[in-house]
N, C-alpha and C positions, 0 to 999 in steps of 0.2 A: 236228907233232902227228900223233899216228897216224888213219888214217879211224876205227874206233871210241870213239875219244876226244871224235873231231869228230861223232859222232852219239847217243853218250851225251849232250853239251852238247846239241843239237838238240831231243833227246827230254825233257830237262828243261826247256831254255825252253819249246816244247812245251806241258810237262805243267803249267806254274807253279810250278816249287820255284825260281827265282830271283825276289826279290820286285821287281818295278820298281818304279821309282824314279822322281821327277821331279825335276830337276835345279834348284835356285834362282837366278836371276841377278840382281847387285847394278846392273849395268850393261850397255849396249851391248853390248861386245866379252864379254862373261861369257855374257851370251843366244848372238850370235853363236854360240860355241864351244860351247854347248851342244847348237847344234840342229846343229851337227857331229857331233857327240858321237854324236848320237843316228842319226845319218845313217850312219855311219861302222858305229855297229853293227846296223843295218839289213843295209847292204851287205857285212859281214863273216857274219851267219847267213846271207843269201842265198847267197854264194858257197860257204859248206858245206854249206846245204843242197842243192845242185846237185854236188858233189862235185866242186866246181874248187880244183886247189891254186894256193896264193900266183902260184906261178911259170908256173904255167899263163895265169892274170888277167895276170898282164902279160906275157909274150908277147904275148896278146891284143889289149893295148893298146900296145906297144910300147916299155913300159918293164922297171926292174928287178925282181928279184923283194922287195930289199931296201926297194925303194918302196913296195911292197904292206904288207910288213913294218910300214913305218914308218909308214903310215897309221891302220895297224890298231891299233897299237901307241899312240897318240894323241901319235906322237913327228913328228910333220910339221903343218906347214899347207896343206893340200889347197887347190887353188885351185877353181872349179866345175868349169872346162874339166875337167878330169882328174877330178875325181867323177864329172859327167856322162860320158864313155871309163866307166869303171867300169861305171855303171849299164848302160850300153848290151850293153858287154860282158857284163853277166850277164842282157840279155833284159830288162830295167827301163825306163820312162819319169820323166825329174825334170819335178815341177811343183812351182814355187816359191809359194805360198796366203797373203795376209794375213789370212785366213778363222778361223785359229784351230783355238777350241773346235768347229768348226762345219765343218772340214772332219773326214773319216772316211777312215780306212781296212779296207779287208773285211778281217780278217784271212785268212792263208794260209791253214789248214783248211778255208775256205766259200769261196774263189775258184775252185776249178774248179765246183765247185755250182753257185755263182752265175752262173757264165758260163753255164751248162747250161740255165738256169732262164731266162735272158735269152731264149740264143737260142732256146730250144722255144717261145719266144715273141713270135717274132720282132723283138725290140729287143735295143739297144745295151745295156751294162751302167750305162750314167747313165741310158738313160732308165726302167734295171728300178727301181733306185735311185730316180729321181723319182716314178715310178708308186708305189712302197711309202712315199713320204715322205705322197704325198696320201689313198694310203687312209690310212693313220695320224691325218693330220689330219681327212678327215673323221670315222673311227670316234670322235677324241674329241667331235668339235663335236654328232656325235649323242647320243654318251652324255652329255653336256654338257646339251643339248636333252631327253634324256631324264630325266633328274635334275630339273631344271627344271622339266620339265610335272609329273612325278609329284611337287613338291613342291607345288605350285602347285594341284593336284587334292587333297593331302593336307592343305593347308591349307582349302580348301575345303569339305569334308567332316567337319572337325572342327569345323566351326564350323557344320555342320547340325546334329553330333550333341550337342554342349552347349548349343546353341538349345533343340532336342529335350528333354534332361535337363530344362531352366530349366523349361521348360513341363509335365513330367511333374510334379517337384518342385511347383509352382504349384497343379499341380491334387489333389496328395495337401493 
C-alpha cells in the first residue's frame, strides 16, 4: 500500500466516515476472537499512523514481514507473546481489564493534551483521570442536592401561597 493510501485511511477513520462497529459473540472462542479482532486493528492504525512498514514491524520484532501480513490480514492466530513484541515495538503498553464497559480509553486526538494537562499539573495521567472522575461526581451530587432543595423550597412555598388564596377567597 502506497504512504498516501495509508493516510487517506488514517484521516478517514480519523474523521468517522467508517462506521464502527461492534462485533457479536455467540460463544467463548467468538468473544475471544473478537477482542483480537479488535486489537489487531488497533495495532495495524497505529503502525500507519507512525509510518512503520509491515517489514519494518518485523525487523523489529524479529520476524517475517509475511507475519505481519498474516496478522493483519486476520489470516493467523497471534499468540499474546508476539502481540505484546508488536505493541512494544510500536511504543504501546497491553493491559489486559475485566472491567468492561468501565474501562476507557483517551482517544488519540486528546492524548498529547492530556498528557500536557496532567503534567502542567503535576500528576500522572490516571491520577488527572481520577481527579476529573470525582469532580464529575461531585458536580452531579450538587446539582443533585440542588434540585432537591430547590424542590423542596418550591414545594413549600406553594403551599404558603394556596394557604394564602383559601384565606383571601374566605374573606371575599
Amino acid at each position: 500500500m502506497n504512504k498516501n493510501m495509508g493516510n487517506d485511511i488514517i484521516r478517514e477513520i480519523k474523521e468517522g466516515k467508517f462506521e464502527k462497529f461492534e462485533l457479536k459473540s455467540e460463544s467463548l472462542e467468538e468473544e475471544l476472537e473478537n477482542i483480537i479482532i479488535d486489537l489487531v486493528s488497533e495495532l495495524t492504525l497505529m503502525r500507519m499512523e507512525q509510518g512503520v512498514s509491515q517489514k519494518e514491524l518485523a525487523e523489529k520484532i524479529g520476524t517475517k514481514q509475511t507475519a505481519i501480513s498474516r496478522l493483519e490480514n486476520a489470516s493467523s492466530n497471534p499468540s499474546l507473546k508476539f502481540l505484546l513484541k508488536i505493541i512494544k515495538a510500536l511504543g504501546g503498553e497491553m493491559k489486559i481489564t475485566p472491567h468492561g464497559k468501565y474501562t476507557y480509553t483517551i482517544p488519540e486526538n486528546y492524548r498529547e493534551t492530556f498528557e500536557k494537562i496532567a503534567k502542567s499539573e503535576g500528576k500522572t495521567i490516571q491520577e488527572k483521570i481520577d481527579a476529573l472522575i470525582s469532580m464529575e461526581i461531585m458536580n452531579f451530587s450538587y446539582k443533585k442536592i440542588k434540585v432537591e432543595f430547590k424542590n423542596f423550597n418550591g414545594k413549600s412555598s406553594r403551599n404558603k401561597k394556596s394557604k394564602n388564596n383559601e384565606n383571601a377567597l374566605t374573606a371575599a
